[in-house]
Structure formats: structure tokens, C-alpha cells
C-alpha atoms as a printed R data frame, in Angstrom:
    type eleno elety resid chain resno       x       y       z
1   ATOM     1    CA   UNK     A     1 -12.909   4.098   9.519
2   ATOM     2    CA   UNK     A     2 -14.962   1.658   7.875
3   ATOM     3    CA   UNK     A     3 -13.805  -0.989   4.920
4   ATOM     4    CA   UNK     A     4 -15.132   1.399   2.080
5   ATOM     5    CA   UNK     A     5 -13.497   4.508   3.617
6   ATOM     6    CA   UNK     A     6 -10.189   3.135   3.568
7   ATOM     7    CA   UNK     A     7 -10.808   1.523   0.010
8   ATOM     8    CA   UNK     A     8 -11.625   5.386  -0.993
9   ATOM     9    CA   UNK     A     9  -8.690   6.532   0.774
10  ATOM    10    CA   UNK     A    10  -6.413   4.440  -0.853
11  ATOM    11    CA   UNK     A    11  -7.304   5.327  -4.221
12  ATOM    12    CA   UNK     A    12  -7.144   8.566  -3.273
13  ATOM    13    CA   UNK     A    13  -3.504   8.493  -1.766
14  ATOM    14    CA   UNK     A    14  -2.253   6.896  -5.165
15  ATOM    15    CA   UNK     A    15  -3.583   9.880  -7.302
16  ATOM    16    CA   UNK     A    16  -2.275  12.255  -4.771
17  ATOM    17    CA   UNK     A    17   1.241  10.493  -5.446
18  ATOM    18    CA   UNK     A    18   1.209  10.390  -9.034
19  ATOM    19    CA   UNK     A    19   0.281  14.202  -9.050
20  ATOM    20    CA   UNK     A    20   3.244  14.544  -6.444
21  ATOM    21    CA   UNK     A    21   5.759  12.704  -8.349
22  ATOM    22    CA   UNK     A    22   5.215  14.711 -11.690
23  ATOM    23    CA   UNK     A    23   5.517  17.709  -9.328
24  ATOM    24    CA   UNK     A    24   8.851  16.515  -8.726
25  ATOM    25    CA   UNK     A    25   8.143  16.257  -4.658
26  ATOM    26    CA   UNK     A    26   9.096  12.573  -4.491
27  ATOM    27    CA   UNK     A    27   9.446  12.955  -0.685
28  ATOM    28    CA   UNK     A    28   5.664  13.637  -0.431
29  ATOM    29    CA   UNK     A    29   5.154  11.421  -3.395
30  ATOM    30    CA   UNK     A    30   6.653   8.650  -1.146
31  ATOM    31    CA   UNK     A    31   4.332   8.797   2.317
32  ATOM    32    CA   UNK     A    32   1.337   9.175   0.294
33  ATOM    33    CA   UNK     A    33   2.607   5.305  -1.863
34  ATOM    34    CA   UNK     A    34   2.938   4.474   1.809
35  ATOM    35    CA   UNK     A    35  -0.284   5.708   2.642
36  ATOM    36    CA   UNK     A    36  -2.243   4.146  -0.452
37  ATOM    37    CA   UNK     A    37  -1.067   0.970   0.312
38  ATOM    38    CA   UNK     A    38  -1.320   0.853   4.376
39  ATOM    39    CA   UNK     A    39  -5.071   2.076   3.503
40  ATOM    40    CA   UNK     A    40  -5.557  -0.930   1.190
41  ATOM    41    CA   UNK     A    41  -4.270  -3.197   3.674
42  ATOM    42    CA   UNK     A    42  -6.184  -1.323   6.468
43  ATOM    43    CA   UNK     A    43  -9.619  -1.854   4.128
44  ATOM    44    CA   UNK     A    44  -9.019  -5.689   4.085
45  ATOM    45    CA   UNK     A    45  -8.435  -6.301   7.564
46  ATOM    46    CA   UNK     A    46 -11.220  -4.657   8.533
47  ATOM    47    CA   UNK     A    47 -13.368  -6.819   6.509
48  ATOM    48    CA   UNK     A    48 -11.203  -9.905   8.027
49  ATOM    49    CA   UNK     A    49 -11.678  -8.284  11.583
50  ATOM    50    CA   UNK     A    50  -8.065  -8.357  11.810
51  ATOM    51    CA   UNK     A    51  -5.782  -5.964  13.681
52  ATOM    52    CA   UNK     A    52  -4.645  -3.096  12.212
53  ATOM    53    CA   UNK     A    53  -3.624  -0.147  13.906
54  ATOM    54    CA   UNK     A    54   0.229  -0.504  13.910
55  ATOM    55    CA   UNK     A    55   3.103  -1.204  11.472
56  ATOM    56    CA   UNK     A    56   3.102  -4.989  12.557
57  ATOM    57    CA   UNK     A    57   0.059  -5.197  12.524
58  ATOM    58    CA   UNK     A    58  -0.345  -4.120   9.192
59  ATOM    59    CA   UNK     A    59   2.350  -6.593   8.401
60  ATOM    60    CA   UNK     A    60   0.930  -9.561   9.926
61  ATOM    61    CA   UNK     A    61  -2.343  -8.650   7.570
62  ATOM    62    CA   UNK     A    62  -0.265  -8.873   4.346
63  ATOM    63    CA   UNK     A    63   0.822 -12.231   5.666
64  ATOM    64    CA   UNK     A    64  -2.011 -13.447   6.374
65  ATOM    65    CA   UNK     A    65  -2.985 -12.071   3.014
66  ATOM    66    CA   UNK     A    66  -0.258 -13.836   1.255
67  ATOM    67    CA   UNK     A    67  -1.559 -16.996   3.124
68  ATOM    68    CA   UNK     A    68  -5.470 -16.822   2.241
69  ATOM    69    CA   UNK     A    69  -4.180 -16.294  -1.315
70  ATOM    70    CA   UNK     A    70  -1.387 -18.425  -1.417
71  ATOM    71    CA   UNK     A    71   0.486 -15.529  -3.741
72  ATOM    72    CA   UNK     A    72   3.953 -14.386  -2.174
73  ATOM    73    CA   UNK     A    73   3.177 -10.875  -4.592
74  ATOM    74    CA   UNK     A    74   1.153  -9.807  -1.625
75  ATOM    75    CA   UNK     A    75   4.282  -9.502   0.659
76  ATOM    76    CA   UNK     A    76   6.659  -8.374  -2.043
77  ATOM    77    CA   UNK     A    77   4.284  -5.456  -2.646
78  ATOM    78    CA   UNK     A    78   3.563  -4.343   0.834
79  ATOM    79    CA   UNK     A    79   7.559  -4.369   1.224
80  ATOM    80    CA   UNK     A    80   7.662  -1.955  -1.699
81  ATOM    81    CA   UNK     A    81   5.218  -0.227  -0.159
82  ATOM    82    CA   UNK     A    82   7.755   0.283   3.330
83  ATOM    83    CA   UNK     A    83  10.581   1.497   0.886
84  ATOM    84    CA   UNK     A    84   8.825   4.665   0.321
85  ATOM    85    CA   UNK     A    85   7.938   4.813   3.844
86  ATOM    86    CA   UNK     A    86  11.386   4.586   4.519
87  ATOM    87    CA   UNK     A    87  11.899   7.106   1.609
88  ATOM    88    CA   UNK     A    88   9.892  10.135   2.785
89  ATOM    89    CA   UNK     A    89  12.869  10.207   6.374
90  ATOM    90    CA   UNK     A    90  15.575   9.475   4.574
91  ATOM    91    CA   UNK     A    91  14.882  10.508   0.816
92  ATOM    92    CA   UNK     A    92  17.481   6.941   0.154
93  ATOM    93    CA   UNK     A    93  15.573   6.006  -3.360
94  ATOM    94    CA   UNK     A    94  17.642   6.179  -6.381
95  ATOM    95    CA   UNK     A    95  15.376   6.915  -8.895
96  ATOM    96    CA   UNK     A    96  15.721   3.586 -10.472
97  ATOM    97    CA   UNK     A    97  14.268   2.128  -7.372
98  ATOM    98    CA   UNK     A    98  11.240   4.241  -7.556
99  ATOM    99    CA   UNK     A    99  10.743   3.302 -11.077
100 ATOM   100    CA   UNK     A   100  10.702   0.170 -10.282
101 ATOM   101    CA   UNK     A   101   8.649   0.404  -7.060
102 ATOM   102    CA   UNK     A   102   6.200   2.642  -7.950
103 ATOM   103    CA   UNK     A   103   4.410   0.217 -10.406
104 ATOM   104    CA   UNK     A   104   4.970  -2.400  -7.864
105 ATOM   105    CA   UNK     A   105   3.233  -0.482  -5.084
106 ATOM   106    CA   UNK     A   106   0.177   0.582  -7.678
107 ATOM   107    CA   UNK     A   107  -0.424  -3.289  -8.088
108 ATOM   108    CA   UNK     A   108  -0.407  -4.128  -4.324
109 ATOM   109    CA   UNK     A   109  -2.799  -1.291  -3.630
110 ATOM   110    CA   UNK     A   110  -5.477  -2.590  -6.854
111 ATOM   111    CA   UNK     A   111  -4.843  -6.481  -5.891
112 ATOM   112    CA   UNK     A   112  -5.739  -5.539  -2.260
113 ATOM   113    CA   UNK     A   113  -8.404  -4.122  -2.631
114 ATOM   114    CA   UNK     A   114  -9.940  -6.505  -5.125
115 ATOM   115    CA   UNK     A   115 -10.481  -9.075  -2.059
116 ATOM   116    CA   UNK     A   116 -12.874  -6.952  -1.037
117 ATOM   117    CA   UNK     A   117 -14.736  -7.643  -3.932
118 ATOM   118    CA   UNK     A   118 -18.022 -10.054  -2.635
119 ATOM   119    CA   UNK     A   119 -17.502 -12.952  -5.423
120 ATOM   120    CA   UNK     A   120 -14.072 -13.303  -4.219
């Protein structure tokens, strides 16, 4: 997939989870957070040409990330981001957590993908 693709994609998974969390199906609401956000991350490495086909590799992205933008919100999103990964196994989210989370992971996705922006 190219940079735009997984931009779209993104953008794409996030609706898809707010339409799955009013449907109450916070298990499918959960991978597709994930999803969203593992796009995002996917979209800006492949501008960096930076690996990015597994977990840690999408991890060492947000790092360097968090580096090249000197902005620690960068990791705490993506970790958001791996609770609802986590979440869609072992449904564990209280739904104070996702409250909380789901705002957090909407941010990550949106300040992601605005480094793909050419004036930045």
C-alpha cells in the first residue's frame, strides 16, 4: 500500500469504530481503533521509508515519531492505540478506559497523519 492508501484507510477504520461502538460491538469497535491507528502509523513510515510490517516495527516508528517531533503524545497515543488491540482478545476495557482511550486514540490517528502534510 502506498502513503495515501493507508492515510484513507485510517480514516476509514475510525468511522467504522465510531459506527461500531454506538452499535454497542465494542469488541469490533476495538480492532478497527487498532487498525486506524496502525494505518496512520503505517502511512508515515512509508513516507520515512521506515519499516513497518510488524508490531515492533510499528513501534519503533512511533518512536522515532516521538523523536522527529520531540512530543512524548506520539507514544502515549500509539499505546492507547495497543489497549484496544489488546481489547478485541480479551474484551479487558472497563468502559471508563475506553472513554478515556477512545479520544486519545482519535488524536494519535489525526496528529499522525498530519506529518504527512508537505509544509510540515
Amino acid at each position: 500500500m502506498e502513503c495515501e492508501e493507508h492515510g484513507r484507510t485510517a480514516r476509514q477504520f475510525l468511522a467504522a469504530s465510531d459506527e461500531e461502538f454506538a452499535a454497542g460491538d465494542h469488541l469490533q469497535a476495538s480492532e478497527k481503533l487498532w487498525g486506524a491507528a496502525s494505518h496512520a502509523v503505517m502511512a508515515a513510515a512509508v513516507l520515512r521509508d521506515w519499516p513497518c510490517r510488524t508490531h515492533r516495527e510499528l513501534k519503533n516508528a512511533v518512536e522515532r515519531l516521538t523523536e522527529e517531533r520531540a512530543d512524548a503524545e506520539f507514544a502515549a497515543g500509539f499505546y492507547a492505540a495497543e489497549n484496544f488491540h489488546r481489547n478485541f482478545y480479551h474484551d479487558e476495557m472497563e468502559p471508563y478506559q475506553i472513554e478515556i482511550d477512545r479520544p486519545r486514540v482519535h488524536r494519535f490517528v489525526d496528529r499522525v497523519l498530519a506529518t504527512l502534510a508537505p509544509d510540515d
